[in-house]
C-alpha positions as CSV (number, residue, x, y, z in Angstrom):
1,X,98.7,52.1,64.0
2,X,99.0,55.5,62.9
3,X,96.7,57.0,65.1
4,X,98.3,55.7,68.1
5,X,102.0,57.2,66.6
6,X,99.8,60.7,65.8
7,X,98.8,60.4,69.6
8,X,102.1,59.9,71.4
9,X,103.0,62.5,69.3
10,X,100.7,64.7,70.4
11,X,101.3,63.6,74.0
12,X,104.7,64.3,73.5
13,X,104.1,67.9,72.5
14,X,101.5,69.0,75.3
15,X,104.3,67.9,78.1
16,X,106.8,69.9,75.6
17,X,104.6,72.9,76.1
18,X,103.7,72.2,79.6
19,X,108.0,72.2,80.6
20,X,107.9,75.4,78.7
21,X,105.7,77.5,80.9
22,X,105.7,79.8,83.0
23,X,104.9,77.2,85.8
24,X,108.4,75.5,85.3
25,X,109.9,78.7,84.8
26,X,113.0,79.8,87.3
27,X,111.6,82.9,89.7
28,X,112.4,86.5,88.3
29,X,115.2,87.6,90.3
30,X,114.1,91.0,91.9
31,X,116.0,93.8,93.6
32,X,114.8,96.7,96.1
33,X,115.5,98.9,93.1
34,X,113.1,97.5,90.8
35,X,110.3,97.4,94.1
36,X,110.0,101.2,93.3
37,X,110.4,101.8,89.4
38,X,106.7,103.2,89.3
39,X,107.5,106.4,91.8
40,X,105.7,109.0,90.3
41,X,108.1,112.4,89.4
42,X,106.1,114.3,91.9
43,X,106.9,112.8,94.7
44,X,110.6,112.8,94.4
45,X,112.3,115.5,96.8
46,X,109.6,114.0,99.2
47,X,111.0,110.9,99.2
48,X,114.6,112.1,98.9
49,X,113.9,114.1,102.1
50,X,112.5,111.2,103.9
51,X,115.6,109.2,102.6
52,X,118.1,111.0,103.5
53,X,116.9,113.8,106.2
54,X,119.9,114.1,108.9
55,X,117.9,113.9,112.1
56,X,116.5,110.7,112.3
57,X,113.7,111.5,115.1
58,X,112.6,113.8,112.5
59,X,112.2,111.4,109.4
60,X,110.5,109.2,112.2
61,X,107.5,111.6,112.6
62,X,107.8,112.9,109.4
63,X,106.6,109.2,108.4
64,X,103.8,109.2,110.9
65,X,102.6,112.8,109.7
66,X,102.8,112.2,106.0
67,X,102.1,108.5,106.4
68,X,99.2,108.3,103.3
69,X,101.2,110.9,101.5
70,X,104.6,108.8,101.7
71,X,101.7,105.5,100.7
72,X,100.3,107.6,97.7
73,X,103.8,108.1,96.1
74,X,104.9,104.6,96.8
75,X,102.6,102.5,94.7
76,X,104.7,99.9,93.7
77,X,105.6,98.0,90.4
78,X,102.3,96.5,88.8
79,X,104.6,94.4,86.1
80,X,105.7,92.7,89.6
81,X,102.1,92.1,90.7
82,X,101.5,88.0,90.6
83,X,104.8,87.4,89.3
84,X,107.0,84.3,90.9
85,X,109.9,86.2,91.9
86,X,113.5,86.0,94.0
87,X,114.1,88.7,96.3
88,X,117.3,88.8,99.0
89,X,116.5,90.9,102.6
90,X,116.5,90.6,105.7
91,X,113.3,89.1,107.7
92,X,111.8,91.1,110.6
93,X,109.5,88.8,112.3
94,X,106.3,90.9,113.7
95,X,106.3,89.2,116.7
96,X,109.2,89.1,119.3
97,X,109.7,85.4,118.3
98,X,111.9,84.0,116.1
99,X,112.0,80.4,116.2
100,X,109.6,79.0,113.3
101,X,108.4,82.2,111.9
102,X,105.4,82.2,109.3
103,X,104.8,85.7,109.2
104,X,107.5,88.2,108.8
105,X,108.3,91.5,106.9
106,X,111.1,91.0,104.5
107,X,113.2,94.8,104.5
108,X,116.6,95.8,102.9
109,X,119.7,97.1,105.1
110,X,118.5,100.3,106.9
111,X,120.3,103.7,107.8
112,X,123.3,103.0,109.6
113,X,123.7,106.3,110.8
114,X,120.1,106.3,112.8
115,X,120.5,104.4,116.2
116,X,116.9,103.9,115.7
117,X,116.4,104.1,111.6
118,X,112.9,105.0,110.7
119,X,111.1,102.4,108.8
120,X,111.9,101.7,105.1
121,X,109.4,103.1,102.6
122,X,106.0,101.3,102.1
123,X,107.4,99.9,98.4
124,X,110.5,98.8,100.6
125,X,108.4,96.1,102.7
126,X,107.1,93.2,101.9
127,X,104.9,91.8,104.4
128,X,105.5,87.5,103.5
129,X,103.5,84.1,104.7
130,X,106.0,81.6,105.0
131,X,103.6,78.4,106.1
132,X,106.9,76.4,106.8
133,X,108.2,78.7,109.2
134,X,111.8,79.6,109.8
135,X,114.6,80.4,112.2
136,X,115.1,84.2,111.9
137,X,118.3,85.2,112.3
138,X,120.4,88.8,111.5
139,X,121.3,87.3,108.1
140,X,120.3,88.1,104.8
141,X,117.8,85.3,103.4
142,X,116.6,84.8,99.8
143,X,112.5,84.7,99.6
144,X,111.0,83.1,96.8
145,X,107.5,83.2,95.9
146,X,104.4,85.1,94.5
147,X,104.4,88.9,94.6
148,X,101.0,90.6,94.8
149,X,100.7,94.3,94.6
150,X,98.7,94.8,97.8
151,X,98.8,97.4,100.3
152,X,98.6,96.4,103.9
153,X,100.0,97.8,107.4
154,X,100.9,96.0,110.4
155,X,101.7,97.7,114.1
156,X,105.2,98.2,112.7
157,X,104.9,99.7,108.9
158,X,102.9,100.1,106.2
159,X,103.7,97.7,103.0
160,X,103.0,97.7,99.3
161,X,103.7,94.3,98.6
162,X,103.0,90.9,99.9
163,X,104.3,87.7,99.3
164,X,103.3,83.9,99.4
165,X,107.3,82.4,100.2
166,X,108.0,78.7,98.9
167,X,111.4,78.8,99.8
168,X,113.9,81.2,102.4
169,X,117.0,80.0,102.3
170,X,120.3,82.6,103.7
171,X,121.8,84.6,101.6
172,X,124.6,86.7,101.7
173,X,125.0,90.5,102.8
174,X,126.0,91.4,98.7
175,X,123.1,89.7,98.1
176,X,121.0,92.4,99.2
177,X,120.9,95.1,96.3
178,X,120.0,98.6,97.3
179,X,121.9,100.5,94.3
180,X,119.8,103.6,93.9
């Protein structure tokens, strides 16, 4: 009799430790800001220029010219890599479709003083597989899902991070944190 009491206590504390872990844990809420905390101090009037350079066909081909340069000093965050995480942008579907979307980039707001804004930074993009698909619209959404640390490029951009998605749902525009 005591054995079986020792056992449902035992039981009781492996599903204990399983609710405890990281597994059940709720995602780590991310913003763009913390997508670029390993810049390196090199690199920073590059990336200033390319941030906030008046003539926006210029920052355009200054991005193709300087393209593994601008990759080099946007590494990304390596305590994000393979963490479950929250993160509110907007999708850009790589395709000109956008009913039931698997495969889209997920961006913050761009330069609203470029009619055609040069693409956000490589550690600015996160190139996501959404196997449900979606409805893209010009709303915000909230992604959640794994972040890996991997570089990649599409026709479009060049990205630092991708992301597995278990769940987009729409967010709000003061949602989307871009505080520098």
């Amino acid at each position: 009799m005591a054995k079986r009491g020792t056992e449902r206590i035992a039981s009781v504390a492996a599903l204990l430790v399983l609710w405890q872990s990281p597994a059940w844990a709720e995602p780590l809420k991310v913003s763009w800001v913390d997508l670029r905390s390993n810049r390196p101090a090199s690199c920073a009037s590059l990336l200033d220029n390319y941030q906030t350079h008046l003539q926006c066909r210029q920052q355009a081909a200054s991005a193709r010219l300087l393209s593994s340069r601008y990759r080099a000093c946007t590494p990304g965050a390596e305590t994000l890599d393979g963490k479950t995480v929250r993160i509110a942008g907007y999708a850009h579907p790589l395709e000109f479709e956008f009913r039931n979307v698997k495969t889209f980039l997920l961006i913050p707001p761009l330069r609203q003083d470029c009619s055609h804004p040069p693409p956000p930074l490589p550690d600015q993009v996160i190139a996501v597989e959404f196997p449900e698909g979606m409805n893209v619209t010009a709303d915000p959404v909230w992604v959640t899902g794994k972040l890996r640390l991997e570089q990649g490029k599409t026709h479009i951009v060049t990205t630092t991070y991708t992301l597995q998605a278990t769940s987009v749902v729409q967010a709000s525009i003061p949602d989307v944190e871009v505080d520098e």
